[in-house]
N, C-alpha and C positions, 0 to 999 in steps of 0.2 A: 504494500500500500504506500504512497507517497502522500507526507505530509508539507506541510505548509508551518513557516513560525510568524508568529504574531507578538509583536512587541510595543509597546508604550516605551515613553522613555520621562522620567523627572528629571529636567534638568534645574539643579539650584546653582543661580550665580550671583556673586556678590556683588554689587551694585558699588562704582567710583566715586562713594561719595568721601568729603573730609572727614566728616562724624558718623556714630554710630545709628539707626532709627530712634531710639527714646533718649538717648540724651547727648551730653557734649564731648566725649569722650572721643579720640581719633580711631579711623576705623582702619588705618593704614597699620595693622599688625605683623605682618609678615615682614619675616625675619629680627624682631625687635626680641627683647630679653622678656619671659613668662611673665604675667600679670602688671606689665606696667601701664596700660589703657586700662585700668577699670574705676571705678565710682559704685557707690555705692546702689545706684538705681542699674546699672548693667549688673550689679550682683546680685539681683534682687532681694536687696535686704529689705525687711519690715516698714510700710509707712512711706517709701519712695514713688512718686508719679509720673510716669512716663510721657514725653513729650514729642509729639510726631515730629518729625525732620522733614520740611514742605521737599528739601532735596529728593529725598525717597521717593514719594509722589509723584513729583516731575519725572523720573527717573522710568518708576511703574509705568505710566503711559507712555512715554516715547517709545518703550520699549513694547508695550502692546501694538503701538499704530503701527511701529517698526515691523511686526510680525502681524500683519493684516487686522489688530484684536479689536474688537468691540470694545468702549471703554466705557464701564460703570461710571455714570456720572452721580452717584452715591455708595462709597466704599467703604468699608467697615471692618476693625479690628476684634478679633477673637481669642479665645485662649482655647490652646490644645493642650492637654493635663495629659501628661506622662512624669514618670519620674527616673531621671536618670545621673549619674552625679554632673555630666558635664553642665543639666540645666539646673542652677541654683535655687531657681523659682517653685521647681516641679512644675512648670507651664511653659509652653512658649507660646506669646502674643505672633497671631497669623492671624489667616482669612481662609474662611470657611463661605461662608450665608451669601455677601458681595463681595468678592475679588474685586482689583483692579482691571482685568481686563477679561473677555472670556471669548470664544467662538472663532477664532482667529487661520491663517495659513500658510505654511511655510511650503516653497515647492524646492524640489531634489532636485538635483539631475545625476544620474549613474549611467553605468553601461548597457544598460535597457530602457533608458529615457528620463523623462522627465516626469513626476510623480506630487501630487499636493500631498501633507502631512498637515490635518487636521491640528489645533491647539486647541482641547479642552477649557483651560484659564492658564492665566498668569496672576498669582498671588504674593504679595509682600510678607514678609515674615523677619524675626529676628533670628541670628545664627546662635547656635551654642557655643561652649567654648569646646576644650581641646583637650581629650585623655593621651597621656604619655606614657607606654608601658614602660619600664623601666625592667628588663630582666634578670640582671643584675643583683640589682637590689631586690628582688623580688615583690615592689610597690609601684602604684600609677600615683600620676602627677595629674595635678589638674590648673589646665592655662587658662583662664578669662578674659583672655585678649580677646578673643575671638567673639565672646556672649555682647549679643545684642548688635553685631555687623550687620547693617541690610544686605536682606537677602530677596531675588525674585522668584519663585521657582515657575518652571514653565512647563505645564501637564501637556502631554500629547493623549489626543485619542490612538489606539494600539491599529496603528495604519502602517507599520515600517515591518517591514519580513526578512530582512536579511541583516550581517554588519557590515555591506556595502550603504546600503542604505542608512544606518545608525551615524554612517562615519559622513554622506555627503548633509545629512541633518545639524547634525551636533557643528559641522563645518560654518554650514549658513548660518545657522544663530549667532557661531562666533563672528563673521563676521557683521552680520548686521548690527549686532550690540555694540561694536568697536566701532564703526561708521558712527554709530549716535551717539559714542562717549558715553554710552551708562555704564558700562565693563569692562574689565582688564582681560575675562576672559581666557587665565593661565591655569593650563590644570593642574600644571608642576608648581605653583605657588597656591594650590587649593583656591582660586576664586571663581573656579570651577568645576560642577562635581554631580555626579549623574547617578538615578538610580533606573535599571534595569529591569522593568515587567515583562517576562516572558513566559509562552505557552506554546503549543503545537495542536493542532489538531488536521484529521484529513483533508486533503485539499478538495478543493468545492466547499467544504463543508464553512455554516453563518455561526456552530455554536463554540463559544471560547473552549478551551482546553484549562485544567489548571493551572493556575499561574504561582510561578516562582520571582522573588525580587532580590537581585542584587543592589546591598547598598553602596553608594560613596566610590563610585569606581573613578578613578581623577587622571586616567588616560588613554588613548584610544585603542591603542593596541592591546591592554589589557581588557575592553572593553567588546575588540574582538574576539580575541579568543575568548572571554567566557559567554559570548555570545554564541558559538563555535559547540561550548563543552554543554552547555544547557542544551542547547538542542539535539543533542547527539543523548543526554543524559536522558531527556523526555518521551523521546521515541524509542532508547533500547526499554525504558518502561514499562512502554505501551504493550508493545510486542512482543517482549521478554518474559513480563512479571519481575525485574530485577529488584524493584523496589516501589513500593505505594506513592506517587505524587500528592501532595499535599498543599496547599496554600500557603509558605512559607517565607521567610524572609534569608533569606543565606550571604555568606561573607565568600567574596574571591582571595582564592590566594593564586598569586600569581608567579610563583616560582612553582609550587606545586604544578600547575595549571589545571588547579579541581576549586568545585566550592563546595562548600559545608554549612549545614544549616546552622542556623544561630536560633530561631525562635519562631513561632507559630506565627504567620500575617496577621497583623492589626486590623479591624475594621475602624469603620468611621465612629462608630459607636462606642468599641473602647477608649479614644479619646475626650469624649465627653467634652466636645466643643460646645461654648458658650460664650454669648457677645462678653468683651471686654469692657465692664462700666467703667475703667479707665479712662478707654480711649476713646475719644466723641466721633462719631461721624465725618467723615470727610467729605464735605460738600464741592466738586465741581464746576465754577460756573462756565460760561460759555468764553469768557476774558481767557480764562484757565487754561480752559481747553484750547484755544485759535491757538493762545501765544506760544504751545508746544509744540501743537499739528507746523506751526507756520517755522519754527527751529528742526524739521525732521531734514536730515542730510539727504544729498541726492543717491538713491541706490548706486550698486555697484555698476550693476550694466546698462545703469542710462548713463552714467560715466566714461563708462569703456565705448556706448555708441559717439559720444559729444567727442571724448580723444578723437577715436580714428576718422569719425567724418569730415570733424569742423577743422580739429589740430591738425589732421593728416600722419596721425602717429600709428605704427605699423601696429596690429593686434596683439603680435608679444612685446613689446612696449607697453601698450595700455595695458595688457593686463596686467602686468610686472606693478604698473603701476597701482591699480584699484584692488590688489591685492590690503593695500591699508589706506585709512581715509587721512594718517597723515604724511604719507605720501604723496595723497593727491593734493593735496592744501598748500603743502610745500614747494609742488610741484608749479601751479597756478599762480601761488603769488609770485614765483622765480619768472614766469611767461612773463605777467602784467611789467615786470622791470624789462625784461630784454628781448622782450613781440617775439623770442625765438623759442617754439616748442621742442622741437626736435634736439637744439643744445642742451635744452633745461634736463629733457627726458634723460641724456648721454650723463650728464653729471649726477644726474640723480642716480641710475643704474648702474653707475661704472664705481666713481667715489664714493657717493655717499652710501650706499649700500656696503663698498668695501670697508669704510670706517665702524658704521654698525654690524658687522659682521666681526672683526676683531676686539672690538668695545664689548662684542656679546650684547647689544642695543638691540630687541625687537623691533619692526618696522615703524608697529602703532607705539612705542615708547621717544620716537623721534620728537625733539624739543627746536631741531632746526629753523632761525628764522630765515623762511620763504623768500622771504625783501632782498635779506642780505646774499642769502647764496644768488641770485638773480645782480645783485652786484658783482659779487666776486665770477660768473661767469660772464661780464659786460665788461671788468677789467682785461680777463684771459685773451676774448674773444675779440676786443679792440687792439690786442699787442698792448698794454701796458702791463700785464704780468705774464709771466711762463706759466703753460700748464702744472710743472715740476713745484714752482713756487706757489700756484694755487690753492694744489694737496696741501702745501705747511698751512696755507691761510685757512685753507678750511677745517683744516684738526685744531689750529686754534678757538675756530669757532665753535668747535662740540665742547672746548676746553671753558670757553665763555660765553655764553649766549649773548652777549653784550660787545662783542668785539666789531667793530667796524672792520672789512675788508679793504678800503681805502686806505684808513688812516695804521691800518698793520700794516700795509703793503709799504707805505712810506717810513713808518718808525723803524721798519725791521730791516732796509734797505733792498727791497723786495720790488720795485720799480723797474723795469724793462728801462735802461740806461737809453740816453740817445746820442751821446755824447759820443761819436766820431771820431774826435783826439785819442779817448782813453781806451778805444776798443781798436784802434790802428796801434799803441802803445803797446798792447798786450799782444795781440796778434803777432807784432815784430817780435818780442821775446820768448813766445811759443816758439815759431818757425826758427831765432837761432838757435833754442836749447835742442833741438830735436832735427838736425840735418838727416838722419835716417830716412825719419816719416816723409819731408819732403822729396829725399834722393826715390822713396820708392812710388810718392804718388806722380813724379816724374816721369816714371817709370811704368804709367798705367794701373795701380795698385790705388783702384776707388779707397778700400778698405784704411788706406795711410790718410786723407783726408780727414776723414769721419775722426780719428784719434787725434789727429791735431784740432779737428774744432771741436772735441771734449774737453781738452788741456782749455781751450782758451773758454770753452764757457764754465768753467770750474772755477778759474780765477774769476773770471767776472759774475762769477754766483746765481749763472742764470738768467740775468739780466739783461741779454743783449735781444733783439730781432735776430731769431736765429738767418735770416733771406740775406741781411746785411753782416750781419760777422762770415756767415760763409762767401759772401763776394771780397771784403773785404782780406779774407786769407786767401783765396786764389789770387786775387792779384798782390799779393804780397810774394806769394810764390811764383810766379811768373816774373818779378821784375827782375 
């Protein structure tokens, strides 16, 4: 018999904002030293009142309209009652009754086409904090940096069948969340983190099979493969009798490459959701609403159409480009300085990718201002700076975001010389320390040239018009 897998996916992503949802505490945790962002109301101590962060909000609908969502224009915070140590409260304030956004549509594209992936809702919530097993010592730690981080999570209806498809899903969301700036989007720095619903049942066949849930899986290739072992786990099952399916919640282990049940599935019911008398209502008005819808960034492939039509920028260019929205940003303000698309693109994909590639700098972490690099390739590209010299100006600039390319160019002695006297000067004492090079470019020996006009742009740092130092040594060698 051939089956079919059927999957949902939760994806929770923490939201770029400075502070936490209920209070002022910074939400920027990663990598910082255990419990030094908390307060008293993120640890819910006794008697503390929670205070919405209008960021979160803003944040919530861009991110719904981002992904086709209907937006509640009446939201409401709830408590889900479990107890667990990382949540201090034994609650976490979510949404349940009104989400922020709900009904919504992400569409795929894989090696079988292009496919809509229904969104159930997008819901705001606060994160937990952070258990540290310690094996060692044989005790867990517990970090509260993390409690109260906004979170959005994004429910899909169980429309995805394979982990070709989980992977061009998970893909879009990242990138549209980055295009809008609500996300970081890192799975490797947990600001992204996904739980796995999955089931099997015959193909044709409308009725779900048991579902199993992977929690907290934070990378994609682990994310296949136990998408991989589920399904292979469900179907010897079936067919086997190897083992009873059950409704269950299970942990991947990825060195293993097996998962293992942790605890029987939760229903809605064992949470025992209930409105938050805390937290009041979130009213919507329509000011609210425009001035979000009217900030949503341009998608990626109205992007990529505008490059290659209007710029004339070849398809692997733009996409190279729309691959991040601060790329593109970067890239655009560098046009409006120097009307040249095609150089801007060349410097963007050649340099500046090679700097963030060694820097270890992801694409969307670029801080580059647009203005300036658009300067410093109108100095290159007019002859007053070398390419060679450009590279220093521009590492400067990741070094400072506040460096002018002009006024380095001249402090640093980085000016394409024009001074005649002093490049006939140099030229002459090249050609007499080195009668070899000359006797052999005499000689027909291109390659003897090219080393003599090394020697002389070395001395001169660079700085010459390479058209005019190279005339300038043939007829030094000629006379």
């Amino acid at each position: 018999m051939k089956y079919e897998t059927v999957i949902g996916l939760e994806v929770h992503v923490e939201l770029a904002t400075d502070s936490k949802i209920f209070c002022s505490c910074s939400a920027g945790s990663y990598g910082t030293e255990p419990n030094m962002h908390v307060c008293p109301a993120c640890c819910g101590m006794p008697g503390m009142l929670p205070v919405v962060n209008k960021r979160v909000i803003d944040f919530g609908m861009k991110a719904g309209m981002m992904l086709n969502c209907h937006i509640n224009r009446t939201t409401t915070f709830d408590k889900k009652n479990y107890y667990y140590p990382d949540l201090p409260s034994a609650f976490q304030t979510t949404q349940w009754f009104a989400p922020i956004a709900v009904k919504g549509l992400v569409e795929i594209k894989t090696s079988t086409g292009k496919k809509g992936i229904r969104i159930k809702q997008i819901h705001m919530e606060e994160d937990a904090g952070k258990l540290v097993h310690d094996i060692r010592e044989d005790t867990t730690h517990i970090d509260f940096n993390r409690t109260s981080v906004p979170l959005i999570e994004i429910v899909s209806e169980p429309d995805l069948s394979s982990a070709e498809e989980v992977e061009a899903y998970l893909d879009r969301l990242k990138t549209l969340l980055r295009y809008a700036r609500v996300a970081e989007c890192e799975m490797a720095h947990g600001t992204m983190r996904c739980d796995v619903n999955l089931s099997v049942r015959p193909e044709g066949s409308n009725v779900l099979g048991v579902r199993s849930e992977m929690k907290n899986m934070n990378s994609i290739e682990a994310i296949k493969r136990a998408i991989d072992y589920e399904t292979f786990r469900h179907i010897d099952a079936i067919e086997n009798g190897t083992e009873e399916l059950v409704q269950e919640t299970r942990r991947w282990d990825d060195i293993k490459g097996m998962s293992f049940a942790m605890r029987t599935k939760e229903t809605a019911g064992d949470y025992r959701y209930f409105p938050d008398p805390n937290v009041m209502p979130v009213v919507i008005d329509d000011k609210w609403y425009d001035g979000i819808k009217s900030s949503l960034p341009e998608f990626p492939e109205v992007r990529f159409e505008r490059y290659t039509t209007e710029l004339g920028l070849s398809e692997y260019d733009a996409r190279r480009l729309t691959e991040s929205i601060a790329l593109c940003e970067c890239f655009e303000a560098a046009c409006k300085v120097t009307g040249n698309p095609k150089d801007c693109v060349n410097w963007i994909t050649s340099e500046v990718m090679s700097i963030l590639g060694v820097r270890g700098i992801t694409y969307d972490q670029l801080k580059l201002d647009g203005n300036a690099l658009g300067e410093l390739i109108k100095l290159v590209s007019d002859s007053k700076v070398s390419r060679v010299n450009g590279r220093k100006i521009l590492d400067a600039m990741f070094d400072d975001g506040t460096v002018s390319p002009a006024e380095y160019a001249a402090s640093e002695g980085l000016i394409i010389s024009t001074d005649t006297d002093l490049i006939d000067k140099v030229v002459a004492e090249v050609v007499a320390a080195d009668p070899k090079s000359v006797a052999d470019y005499k000689g027909g020996k291109e390659k003897a040239l090219m080393a003599l006009f090394g020697k002389c742009m070395r001395q001169l740092k660079g700085n010459c018009d390479p058209q005019v130092l190279r005339k300038a040594l043939i007829a030094k060698i000629n006379e």
